[in-house]
C-alpha angles and dihedrals in degrees: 000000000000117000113232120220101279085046094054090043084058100045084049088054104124125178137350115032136323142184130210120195099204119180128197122307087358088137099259105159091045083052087057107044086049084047086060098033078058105054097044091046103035108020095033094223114164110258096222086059088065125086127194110194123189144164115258132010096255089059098048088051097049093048084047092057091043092057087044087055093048100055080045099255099317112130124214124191094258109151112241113184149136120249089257100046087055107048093039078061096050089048088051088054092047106031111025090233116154141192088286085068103061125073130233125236085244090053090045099048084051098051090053094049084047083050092052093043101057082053127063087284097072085073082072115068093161094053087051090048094062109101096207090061097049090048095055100051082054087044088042091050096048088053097049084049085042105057093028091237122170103259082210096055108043127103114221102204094189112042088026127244116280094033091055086039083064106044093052089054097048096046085050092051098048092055088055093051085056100043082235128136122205114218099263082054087063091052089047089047094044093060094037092053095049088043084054104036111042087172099055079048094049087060101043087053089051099051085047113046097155125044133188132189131195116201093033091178095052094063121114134218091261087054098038089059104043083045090053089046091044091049094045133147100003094046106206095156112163106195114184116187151102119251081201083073114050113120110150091093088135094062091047114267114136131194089219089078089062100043087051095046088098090051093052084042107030081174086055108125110222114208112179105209091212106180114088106202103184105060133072104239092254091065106035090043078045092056096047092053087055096043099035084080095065101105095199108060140086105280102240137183108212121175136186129263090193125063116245119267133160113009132239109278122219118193131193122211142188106235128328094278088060093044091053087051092049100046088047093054090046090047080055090054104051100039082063093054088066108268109131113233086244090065091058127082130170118196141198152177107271132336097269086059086062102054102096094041089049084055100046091050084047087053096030083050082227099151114233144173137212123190089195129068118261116219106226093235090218093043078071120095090257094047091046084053092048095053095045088058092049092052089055097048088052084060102261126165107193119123101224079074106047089041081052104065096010090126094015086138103007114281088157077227093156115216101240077067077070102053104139144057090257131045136186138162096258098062086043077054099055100040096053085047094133090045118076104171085056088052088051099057090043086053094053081045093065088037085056103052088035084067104045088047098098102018120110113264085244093063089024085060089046089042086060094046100045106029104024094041107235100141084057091049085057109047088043089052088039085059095034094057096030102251133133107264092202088069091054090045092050091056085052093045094050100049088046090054093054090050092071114120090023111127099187154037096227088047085052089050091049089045091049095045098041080051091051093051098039089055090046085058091048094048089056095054117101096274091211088057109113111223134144137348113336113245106189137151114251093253089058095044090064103115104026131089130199137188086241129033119184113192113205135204093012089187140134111263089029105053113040079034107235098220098048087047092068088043118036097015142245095281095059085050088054096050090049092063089051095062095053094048100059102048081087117103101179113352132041122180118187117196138180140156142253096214136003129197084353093309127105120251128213117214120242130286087228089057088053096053086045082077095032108116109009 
């Protein structure tokens, strides 16, 4: 492939910073490995002095293939690696440490659930079973080590100040205990052993003289400041990203740093690489619309390699069951016209947003595969409640589920009352006999069930909500344990949507089982094979590309996400459905929905500035 003008400006590029913009499907990786191709040819620097640095392994290894392309399969000693992967290596030089030091996601989601439990959370063992919880304490504690911020200092909004406070201290305690360094410790080390041994540093900048970094925009503070120290005092700092797609903003990357890139270097060479070659000229003209309001970003006039052909289709549904039906006929369509499923992905906010259509193409026996792990909606607390309800009113006996939903809401019904294997109303009965207000609450406990016996899940769901009072058990436990109660009505909302249709209890439970088993097949398959259309969030999409992208629940307070609204803005959001946009190379569908869970639902913003301006 032959470079345009922007590219071979790039691969010139000599000596001091640079700075490459690079959009999507501009060629960047190409740009790289001819960069390198450049400086070893033309400027006779030694390969093992240059250092490609890149986010994850797979992309290391592909630029590295792609270098090793270039110099037509000859392959020098550069040095191709991830930020962790390099400093790990510049610990294991300085300090002897080894794998066993390390520890593995497994070990670290288990010390911080060790860590909740020894605070008030550990009364609460569904609350600590919610993946999402524990997620976002592991997400909360790599962005404190990021950014270097003061534990001490920092304000957890979510999981409040002085509990997060103590569950920071105690996990760190407990690696220590056990002589052990997350990954985000091997960032921190990295920069305070090169602060405190210049001479350790000196050598390090002398075996690399030239640095590369893929992603730019994806960088945090920790990383910034070991790559400024590496680089010094040359300087030949070679940065490649899009500030247009920066979206981690929730594990601490910000697109200030590279906004502020020619501020820290006022020599830095800017070379903006214009021509996206990936995207039909509907969708890339489509993105930029939507981008282009985004007030804090580089101003950039990108343009199209390919000719516009079909435009960028936005669909209105129903609800989301309608808009899974209608994705998966579509999937059908265009799968006969001759697009392989593995060139179709559709992409969402986040994995919850992706239950109903992974049921309809289970049921539809559309394969499909998805690269991130999909929560089991009734695997959640709530799901596990709702369950529980339905078993009793099917007339079982066992006592997991008594125990279950015994003061769910509060029916002051003690646990020694549910002594043995099996329960029933009768035995509550007789062992609350000198207690008539709690036999009359035992007694509205058998009505209730009686009357949800032969409902639709759909009404007995709403039964359980309205008459037996769970929405207010929830919003009661949700202030009580300092959650948000919206999340936990959103996972009720969302069960009792896919319910719809259902006629019975005993349909719901053979819906619910035949899911379970069908996920659990799919989780046992091998996760790299690739089968099937791609379903991904649109954080996991960054960095693909397929023929066909479906966009899915293109409503406020989903996208843009209400939650990270409030906490990483409006403009991350943007540029996160930009990025999924343009992951498209043909064909872009667009859908939302009219009314979700009996509510009525307004379409995107985004979706709005897509036809602003035509």
């Amino acid at each position: 492939m032959s470079l345009n003008h922007a590219q071979k400006e790039a691969v010139a590029h000599y000596q001091g910073p640079c700075m490459v913009l690079a959009g999507p499907g501009s060629g960047k990786t190409l740009t790289i490995a001819k960069r390198i191709e450049y400086l070893i040819k033309e400027y006779k620097v030694r390969p093992e002095e240059i250092l490609v640095i890149t986010f994850t392994k797979y992309a290391a290894a592909e630029m590295r293939q792609r270098f090793y392309r270039v110099m037509g399969n000859q392959q020098l000693p550069v040095t191709f690696g991830t930020f962790h992967g390099i400093f790990y290596g510049i610990l294991k030089w300085a300090y002897r440490i080894g794998q066993d030091n390390l520890l593995l996601d497994e070990e670290k989601s288990a010390l911080v659930k060790e860590a909740a439990e020894e605070t008030d959370w550990g009364e609460d063992e569904d609350l600590l079973r919610e993946e999402d919880f524990l997620q976002g304490l592991l997400e909360e504690i790599a962005n404190v080590k990021n950014n270097r911020l003061e534990p001490d200092l920092y304000e957890s909004k979510r999981y409040g100040v002085f509990r997060f406070r103590e569950v920071y201290e105690r996990y760190e305690e407990k690696k220590r205990t056990i002589r052990k360094l997350d990954f985000e410790d091997m960032l921190l080390c990295c920069y305070q052993l090169f602060e405190q041994r210049p001479d350790i540093l000196a050598k390090w900048q002398q075996r690399y003289t030239y640095i590369l970094v893929d992603e730019f925009q994806d960088i945090n503070q920790v990383q910034y400041d070991v790559v400024k120290m590496l680089a010094a005092p040359a300087n030949n700092l070679f940065v490649v990203g899009d500030d247009d797609q920066s979206i981690y903003g929730f594990r601490g990357a910000r697109p200030g740093i590279m906004m502020e890139f020619p501020r820290d270097y006022k020599e830095a060479k800017q070379v903006l690489l214009d021509v996206n070659y990936r995207s039909t000229a509907h969708i890339v003209n489509g993105a930029l619309r939507v981008i282009e309001h985004n007030k804090r970003r580089y101003k950039k006039s990108i343009r199209a390699g390919r000719k516009a052909e079909q435009v960028i289709h936005v669909q209105e549904v129903k609800d989301p069951a309608e808009e899974s039906r209608y994705i998966t006929e579509q999937i059908k369509k265009i799968m006969k016209d001759g697009i392989e499923a593995e060139d179709i992905a559709v992409l969402y906010r986040t994995a919850s947003d992706a239950g109903i259509l992974a049921e309809t193409l289970l049921e539809e026996q559309l394969p499909f595969q998805m690269k991130e792990h999909l929560n089991n909606l009734y695997d959640h607390a709530v799901g596990q409640d709702i369950e529980a309800y339905f078993h009793l009113a099917l007339g079982q006996c066992d006592r997991k589920c008594f125990l279950q939903v015994a003061n769910k809401p509060n029916r002051f019904i003690g646990r020694d009352s549910m002594s043995e294997g099996t329960v029933s109303y009768e035995s509550l009965r007789n062992f609350y006999c000198d207690k008539k207000w709690m036999q009359d609450r035992i007694d509205q406990w058998e009505w209730d069930m009686k009357m949800i016996r032969n409902k639709t899940p759909y009404t007995a769901i709403q039964y359980l909500r309205k008459s037996v009072g769970y929405d207010e058990y929830l919003k009661d436990y949700a202030a009580y344990r300092g959650l948000d109660p919206a999340e936990l009505k959103e996972v009720l909302d969302e069960i009792q949507e896919r319910s719809k249709g259902m006629k019975s209890l005993e349909e719901w439970f053979r819906h619910v089982d035949s899911y379970r088993e069908k996920l659990a097949e799919k989780k046992r398959r091998n996760p790299d094979a690739k089968e099937g259309v791609s379903l991904l969030t649109m954080h996991g999409a960054k960095g693909l590309e397929f023929d066909t992208v479906f966009i899915l629940g293109a409503n406020e307070g989903i996208i843009p996400y209400k939650k990270a609204l409030a906490e990483q803005g409006e403009e991350e959001e943007r540029r996160l459905f930009y990025v999924a946009m343009t992951r498209a190379k043909n064909r872009l569908v667009i859908s939302y929905v009219k009314e979700k869970n009996g509510r009525e639902q307004s379409p995107s913003r985004f979706v709005g500035e897509l036809f602003q301006n035509l």
